[in-house]
C-alpha positions as CSV (number, residue, x, y, z in Angstrom):
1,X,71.6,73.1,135.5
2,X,68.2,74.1,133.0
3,X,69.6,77.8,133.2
4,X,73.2,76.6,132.2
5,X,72.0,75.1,129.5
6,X,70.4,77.9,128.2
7,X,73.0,79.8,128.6
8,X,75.3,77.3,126.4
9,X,72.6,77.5,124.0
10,X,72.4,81.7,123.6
11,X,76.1,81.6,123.4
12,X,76.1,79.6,120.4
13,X,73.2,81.3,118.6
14,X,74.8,84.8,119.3
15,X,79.0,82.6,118.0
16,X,76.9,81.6,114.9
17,X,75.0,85.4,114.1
18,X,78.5,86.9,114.6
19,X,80.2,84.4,112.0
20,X,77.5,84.6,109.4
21,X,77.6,88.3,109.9
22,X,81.1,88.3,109.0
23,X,81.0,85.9,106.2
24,X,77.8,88.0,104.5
25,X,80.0,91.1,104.9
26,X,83.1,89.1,103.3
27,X,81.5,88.1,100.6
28,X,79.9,91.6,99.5
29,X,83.6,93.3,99.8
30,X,85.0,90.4,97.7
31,X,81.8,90.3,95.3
32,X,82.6,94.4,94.7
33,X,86.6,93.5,94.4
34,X,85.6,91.1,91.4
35,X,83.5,93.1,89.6
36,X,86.0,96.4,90.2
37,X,88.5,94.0,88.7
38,X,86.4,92.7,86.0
39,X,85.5,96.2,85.0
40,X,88.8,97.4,84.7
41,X,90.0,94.3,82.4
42,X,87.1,95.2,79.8
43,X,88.3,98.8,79.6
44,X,91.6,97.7,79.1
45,X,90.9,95.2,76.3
46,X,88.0,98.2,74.9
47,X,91.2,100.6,75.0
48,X,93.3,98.0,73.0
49,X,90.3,97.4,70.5
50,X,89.6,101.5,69.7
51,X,93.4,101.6,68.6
């Protein structure tokens, strides 16, 4: 029974590591999408401005 337990318990440690893992790798793809995005709406509005 103490070594199912244990078991249960490194299953959910290694579930949560995987999830956060994903999420922290997510959020840096989306964090570089944003500030492509931003980027190319200032050179847009800098184009429009030098005209």
């Amino acid at each position: 029974m103490q070594n199912r337990k244990a078991q249960n318990i490194i299953e959910y440690v290694l579930l949560f590591v995987i999830v956060a893992t994903a999420i922290t790798i997510t959020n840096r793809y989306i964090s570089r999408s944003m500030s492509a995005r931003l980027k190319q709406i200032q050179e847009e509005l800098s184009y429009k401005n030098d005209r």
